[in-house]
Phi, psi and omega in degrees: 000329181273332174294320184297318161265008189278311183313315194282350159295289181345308187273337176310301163310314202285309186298326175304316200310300200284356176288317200295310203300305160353269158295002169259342162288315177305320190248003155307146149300172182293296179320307156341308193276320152318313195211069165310319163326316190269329175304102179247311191285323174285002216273350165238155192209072216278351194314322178299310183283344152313305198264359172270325184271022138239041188250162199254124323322163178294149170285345203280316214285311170326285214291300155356306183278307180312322176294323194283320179300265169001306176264334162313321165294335186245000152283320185294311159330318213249307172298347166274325212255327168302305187289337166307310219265297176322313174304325180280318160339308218253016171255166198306125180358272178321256213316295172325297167306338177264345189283327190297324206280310164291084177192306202296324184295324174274350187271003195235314175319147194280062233299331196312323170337298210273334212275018104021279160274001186251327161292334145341283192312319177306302209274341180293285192296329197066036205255352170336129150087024190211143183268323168286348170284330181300328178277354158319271170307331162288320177299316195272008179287307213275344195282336185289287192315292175333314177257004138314285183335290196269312162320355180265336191268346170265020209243331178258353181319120195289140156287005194279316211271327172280323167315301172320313186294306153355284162318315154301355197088013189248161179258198184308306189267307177314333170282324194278318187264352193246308181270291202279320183274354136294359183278337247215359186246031140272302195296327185290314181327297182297321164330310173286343183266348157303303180316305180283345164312314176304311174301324169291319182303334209293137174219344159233011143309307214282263161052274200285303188283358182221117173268318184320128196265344178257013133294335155348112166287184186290318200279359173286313171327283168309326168304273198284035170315129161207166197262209184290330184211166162299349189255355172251142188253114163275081170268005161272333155324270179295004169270304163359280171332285189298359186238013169290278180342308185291332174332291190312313184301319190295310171317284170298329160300310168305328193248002220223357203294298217275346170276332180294321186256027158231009149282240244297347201240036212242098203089033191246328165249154191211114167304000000 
C-alpha cells in the first residue's frame, strides 16, 4: 500500500509539475527569471497579474469570448452528435463498422490540413469577426470523436430497457429524451469537457477568424502579450495569463469531477 501511495505522488507531481512551474513563473520578477541565482531581495512579485487585470481591453473581456465560443461549440456538438451516435448503434454491422472507421479517421486527422479551407470558408461565407460562427469549425472538428465517444455509451445501455419504452408507446425521440440520454449523461459529461477544452484551446482558426482585438479569444489574447522592448520576453506576464486563463477550466473539472469519471469509466465492468 506505501508503495501504491509513492506511485500515485509521483504521478500526481509529474502531472502537476507544468501548473506548478507556471504559478512559480507568475510571481517572479522579471530580473528573478533572467538571473535566479543572483536575484534574492526582488525575486516575488504581483506586478504580472496587475498588468494582465489592469490591461485594456479588460482580460475579463478575453476569458467571456472563450466561455461564449466554448459553450456554443459544445452544445452544438452534443445536440449533433447525441442523435448520430444513437443512429450508429441501431445500424447494421458491416455498414456501422465502416461508418466508426470513418468517424476515427476524421477524429485523427490533423485539422491544421483544412485550415486553409476553412479560411476560404470564412471569407466566403462573411463569417469573420463573429464569435458564433467561430463555434462552427469547432463543433465540426469536435462531432467525429464526440459521436465514438457517445455511441460506445449507448452501446452498453441494455436493450431490455428501449423495448419497454417501445412497449409503452414512445417513439424514437420519446426514448432518447425521456429514457435513454439520461443513461448517458456522465459519457455526455465528459464528452462536452473535451470539446469545450478543445474550444478554450483552440489558436489558429481563432487567429485567422477574428481580427477585431475586443473579439479576440483567451488564447490570441495571450499571443499577443508584449514586453517593455522587442528584445524583451514578459514570461512572468504570460505565466500570470495562463494560469488567470486556466482558473475556469479547473473550475469545471472540479464541479463536473464526478460525471467525468463515470463518463470515462462507463462500460469498463459489465456484470
Amino acid at each position: 500500500m506505501k508503495r501504491l501511495h509513492f506511485y500515485i505522488i509521483i504521478l500526481l507531481t509529474w502531472s502537476m509539475l507544468p501548473f506548478i512551474w507556471q504559478l512559480y513563473t507568475s510571481f517572479c520578477s522579471q530580473e528573478a527569471l533572467i538571473s535566479p541565482l543572483r536575484t534574492i531581495d526582488n525575486r516575488w512579485t504581483l506586478d504580472n497579474y496587475l498588468r494582465i487585470i489592469n490591461a485594456d481591453p479588460p482580460f475579463w473581456k478575453y476569458l467571456l469570448n472563450s466561455l461564449v465560443v466554448g459553450t456554443s461549440a459544445t452544445l452544438i456538438t452534443l445536440i449533433i452528435s447525441i442523435p448520430a451516435a444513437y443512429s450508429l448503434t441501431r445500424l447494421k454491422s458491416a455498414f456501422a463498422k465502416s461508418m466508426q472507421l470513418l468517424l476515427l479517421a476524421a477524429a485523427l486527422f490533423p485539422y491544421v490540413l483544412l485550415f486553409l479551407a476553412l479560411l476560404e470558408l470564412a471569407r466566403n461565407l462573411n463569417l469573420g469577426n463573429n464569435l458564433l460562427a467561430l463555434s462552427i469549425p469547432y463543433s465540426a472538428l469536435s462531432t467525429p470523436l464526440a459521436v465514438l465517444l457517445l455511441s460506445s455509451a449507448f452501446r452498453d445501455i441494455p436493450k431490455d430497457l428501449e423495448e419497454a419504452a417501445i412497449l409503452d408507446g414512445l417513439n424514437t425521440w420519446q426514448r432518447l429524451k425521456w429514457v435513454l440520454i439520461p443513461l448517458i449523461t456522465p459519457s455526455s459529461a465528459s464528452t462536452a469537457i473535451l470539446v469545450f477544452v478543445f474550444s478554450w484551446n483552440e489558436y489558429p482558426i481563432a487567429l485567422t477568424w477574428i481580427s477585431r482585438s475586443e473579439l479576440i479569444t483567451l488564447p490570441v489574447a495571450i499571443s499577443r502579450i508584449a514586453g517593455s522592448s522587442v528584445y524583451s520576453v514578459p514570461y512572468g506576464t504570460y505565466a500570470a495569463a495562463s494560469v488567470l486563463g486556466s482558473i475556469p477550466l479547473l473550475l469545471i473539472v472540479l464541479i463536473f469531477q464526478k460525471q467525468i469519471i463515470s463518463g470515462l469509466t462507463q462500460g469498463a465492468i459489465k456484470g
